[in-house]
C-alpha positions in Angstrom: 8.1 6.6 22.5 12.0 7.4 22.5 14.2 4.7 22.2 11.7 2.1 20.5 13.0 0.0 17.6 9.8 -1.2 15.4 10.0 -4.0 13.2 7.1 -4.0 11.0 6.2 -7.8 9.1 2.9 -9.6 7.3 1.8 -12.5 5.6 0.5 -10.4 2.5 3.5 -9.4 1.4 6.3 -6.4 1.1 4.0 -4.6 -1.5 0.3 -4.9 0.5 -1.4 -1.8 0.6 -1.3 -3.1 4.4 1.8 -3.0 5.5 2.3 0.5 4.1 -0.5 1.7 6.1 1.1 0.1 9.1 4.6 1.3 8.4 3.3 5.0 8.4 1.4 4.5 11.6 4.4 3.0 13.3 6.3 6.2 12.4 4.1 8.3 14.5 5.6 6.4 17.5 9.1 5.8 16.3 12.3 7.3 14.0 13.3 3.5 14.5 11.0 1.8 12.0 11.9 -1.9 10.1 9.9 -3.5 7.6 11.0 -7.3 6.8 8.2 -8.5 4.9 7.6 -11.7 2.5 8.9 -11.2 -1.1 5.3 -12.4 -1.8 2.1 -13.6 -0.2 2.3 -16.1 2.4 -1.4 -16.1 3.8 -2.5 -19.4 6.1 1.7 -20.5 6.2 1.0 -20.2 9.8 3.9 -20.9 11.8 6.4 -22.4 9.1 9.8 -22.2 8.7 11.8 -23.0 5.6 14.1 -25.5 6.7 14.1 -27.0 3.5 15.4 -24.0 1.3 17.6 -21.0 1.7 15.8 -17.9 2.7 16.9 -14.9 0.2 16.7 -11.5 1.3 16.5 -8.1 -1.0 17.1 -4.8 0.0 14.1 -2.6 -1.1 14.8 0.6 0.8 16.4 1.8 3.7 15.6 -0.2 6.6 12.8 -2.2 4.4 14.1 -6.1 3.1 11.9 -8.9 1.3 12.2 -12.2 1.9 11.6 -15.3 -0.3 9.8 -17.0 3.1 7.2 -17.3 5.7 6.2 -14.2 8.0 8.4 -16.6 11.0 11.4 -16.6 8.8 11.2 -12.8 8.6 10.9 -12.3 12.1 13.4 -14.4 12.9 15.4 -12.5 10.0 15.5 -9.4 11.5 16.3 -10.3 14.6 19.0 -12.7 13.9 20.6 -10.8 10.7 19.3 -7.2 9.8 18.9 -5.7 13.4 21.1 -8.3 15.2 22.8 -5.3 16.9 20.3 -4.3 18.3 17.0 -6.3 18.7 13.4 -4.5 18.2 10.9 -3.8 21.1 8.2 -4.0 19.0 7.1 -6.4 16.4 3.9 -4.6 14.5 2.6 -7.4 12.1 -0.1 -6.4 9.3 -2.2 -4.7 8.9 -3.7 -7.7 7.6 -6.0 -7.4 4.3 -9.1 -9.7 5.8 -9.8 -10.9 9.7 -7.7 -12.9 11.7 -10.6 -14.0 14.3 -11.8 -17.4 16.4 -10.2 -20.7 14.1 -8.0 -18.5 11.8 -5.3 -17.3 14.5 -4.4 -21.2 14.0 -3.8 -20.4 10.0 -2.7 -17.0 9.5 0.7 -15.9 8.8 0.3 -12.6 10.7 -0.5 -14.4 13.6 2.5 -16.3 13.3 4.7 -13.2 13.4 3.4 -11.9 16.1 4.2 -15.6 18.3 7.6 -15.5 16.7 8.3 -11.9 18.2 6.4 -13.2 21.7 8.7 -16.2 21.3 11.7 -13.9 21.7 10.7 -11.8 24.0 9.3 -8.8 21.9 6.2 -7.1 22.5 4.1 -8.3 19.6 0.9 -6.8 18.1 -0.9 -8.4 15.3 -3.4 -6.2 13.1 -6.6 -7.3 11.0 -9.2 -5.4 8.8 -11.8 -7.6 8.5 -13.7 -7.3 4.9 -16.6 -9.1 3.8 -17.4 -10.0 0.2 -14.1 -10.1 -1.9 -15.9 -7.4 -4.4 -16.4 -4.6 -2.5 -13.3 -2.5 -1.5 -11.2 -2.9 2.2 -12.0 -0.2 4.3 -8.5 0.6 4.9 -9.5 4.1 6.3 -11.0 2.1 9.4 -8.0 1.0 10.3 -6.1 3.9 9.4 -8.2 6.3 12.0 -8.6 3.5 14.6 -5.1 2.1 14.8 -3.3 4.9 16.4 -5.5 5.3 18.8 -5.4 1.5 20.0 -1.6 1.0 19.4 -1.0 4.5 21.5 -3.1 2.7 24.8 -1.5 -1.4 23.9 1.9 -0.1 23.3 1.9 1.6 27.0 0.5 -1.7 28.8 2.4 -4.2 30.6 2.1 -7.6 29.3 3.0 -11.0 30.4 5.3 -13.5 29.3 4.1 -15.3 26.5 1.2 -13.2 25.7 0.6 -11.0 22.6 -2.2 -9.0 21.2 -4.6 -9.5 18.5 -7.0 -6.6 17.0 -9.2 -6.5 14.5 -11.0 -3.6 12.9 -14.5 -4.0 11.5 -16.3 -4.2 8.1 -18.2 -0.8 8.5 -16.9 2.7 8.2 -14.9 4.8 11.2 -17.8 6.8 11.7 -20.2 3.6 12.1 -17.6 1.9 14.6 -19.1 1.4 17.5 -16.2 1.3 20.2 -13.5 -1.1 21.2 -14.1 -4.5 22.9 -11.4 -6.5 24.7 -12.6 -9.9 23.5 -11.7 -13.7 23.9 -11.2 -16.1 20.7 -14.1 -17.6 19.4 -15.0 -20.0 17.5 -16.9 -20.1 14.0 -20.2 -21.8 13.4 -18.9 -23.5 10.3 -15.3 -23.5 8.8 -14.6 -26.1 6.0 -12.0 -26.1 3.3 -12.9 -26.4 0.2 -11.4 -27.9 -2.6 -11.3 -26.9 -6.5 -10.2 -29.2 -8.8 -9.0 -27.5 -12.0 -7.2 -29.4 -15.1 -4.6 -27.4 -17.1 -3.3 -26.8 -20.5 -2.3 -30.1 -20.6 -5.1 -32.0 -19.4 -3.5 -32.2 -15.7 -5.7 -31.8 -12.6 -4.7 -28.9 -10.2 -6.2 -28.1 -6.6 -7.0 -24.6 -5.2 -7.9 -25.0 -1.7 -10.6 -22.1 -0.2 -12.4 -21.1 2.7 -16.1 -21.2 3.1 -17.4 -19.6 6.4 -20.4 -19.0 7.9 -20.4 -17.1 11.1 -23.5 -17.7 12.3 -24.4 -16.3 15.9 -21.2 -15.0 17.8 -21.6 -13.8 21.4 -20.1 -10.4 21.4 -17.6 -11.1 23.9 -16.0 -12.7 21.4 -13.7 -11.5 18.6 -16.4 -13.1 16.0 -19.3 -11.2 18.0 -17.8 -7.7 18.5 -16.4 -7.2 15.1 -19.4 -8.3 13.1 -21.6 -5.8 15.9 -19.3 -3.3 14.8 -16.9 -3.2 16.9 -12.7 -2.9 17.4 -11.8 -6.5 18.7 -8.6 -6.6 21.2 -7.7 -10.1 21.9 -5.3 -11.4 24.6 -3.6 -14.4 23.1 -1.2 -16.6 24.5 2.1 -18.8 23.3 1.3 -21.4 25.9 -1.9 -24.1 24.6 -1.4 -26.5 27.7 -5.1 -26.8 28.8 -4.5 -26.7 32.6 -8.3 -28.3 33.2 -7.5 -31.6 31.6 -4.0 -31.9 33.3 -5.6 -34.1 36.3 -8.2 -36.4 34.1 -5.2 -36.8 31.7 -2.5 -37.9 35.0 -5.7 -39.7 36.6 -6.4 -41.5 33.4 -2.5 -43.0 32.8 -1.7 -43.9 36.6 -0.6 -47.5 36.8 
């Protein structure tokens, strides 16, 4: 892919076993490879921006910076700063340690990245490998054999305005993955936040906020379903949340 400039971001942060992965496999396609990552985890920022605080950037390596904010402000880093002479094509963002399926797209960080690039124009990719209990290891090596294969066939296919990709590699091994499965969002059984109150050294109350999911049944033509049946999810997703369907009840329902 001559001629490709790849700017490689996350949400887990400039040191995730992740993002290595992902800047190696973006290598394969490119001599034109950028990682601008966050200086440290930014998981469920979303779509932030720090418009509050002055973003500080450090040089790790050629062509790789930190950044003291959100995946967003790295994108729009890059594009506005480091590489402002000549924009990326591609904005690669992950590999993400953990899925990024049905409700979390709305949360994650590396989601996020991937609007921002879609935002300005850049073909954008995001990248998940889903793990299940926070015990047993990530099955990095999934993505690591998988991953080529589906960037080499996404990176090739005309997209639309506005629309970016979101894939998703499953909990098993690569030889138990069952094949790859263009998927809508879904949506997860049950999906609360927790709270944990904590009190420390000096008798102050603290809060960690958590997920609890239970996925329940999926259909498999859903990201939920396909992953947890084993296999790749590839998920068209798009900048745009108008619902179109409601437009006319909503106009009907404010005439006069």
């Amino acid at each position: 892919m001559a001629g490709e400039r790849i700017l490689v971001v996350n949400d887990d942060g400039i040191h995730a076993e992740g993002i290595a992965l992902l800047e190696g496999i973006a290598r394969t396609f490119s001599d034109d490879v950028w990682v601008v990552a966050p200086e440290f985890e930014q998981s469920g920022t979303s779509h932030s921006l720090s418009l509050t605080q002055p973003l500080r950037l450090r040089q790790v390596d050629e062509r790789k910076y930190a950044v003291r904010g959100s995946p967003t402000d790295c994108v729009i880093l890059a594009c506005r700063n480091i590489l402002a002479d000549r924009l990326p094509t591609i904005v690669l963002s992950g590999i993400n340690r953990g899925a990024n399926l049905a409700d979390d797209v709305t949360y994650s960080g590396t989601i996020a990245a991937a609007i921002e690039g879609t935002l300005l124009g850049i073909r954008s990719i995001a990248l998940s490998q889903v793990f299940g209990r926070r015990e047993d290891p990530v099955k990095w090596h999934t993505a690591e054999q998988f991953a080529p294969k589906v960037l080499a066939r996404l990176l090739a296919l005309p997209l639309d305005r506005g629309v970016f990709l979101n894939v998703n590699f499953p909990d098993v091994d690569p030889d138990a993955v069952r094949g790859i499965r263009v998927t809508r969002q879904g949506q997860r059984t049950l999906q609360q936040v927790e709270v944990h109150e904590r009190i420390d050294a000096r008798g102050f109350p603290y809060f960690w906020l958590g997920f609890r999911n239970v996925v329940g049944e999926s259909p498999e033509d859903t990201d939920v379903g396909a992953v947890t049946a084993g296999f790749v999810s590839v998920t068209p997703l798009h900048c745009n949340l108008t619902h179109d369907a409601s437009s006319n009840a909503v106009a009907r329902s404010l005439e006069g």
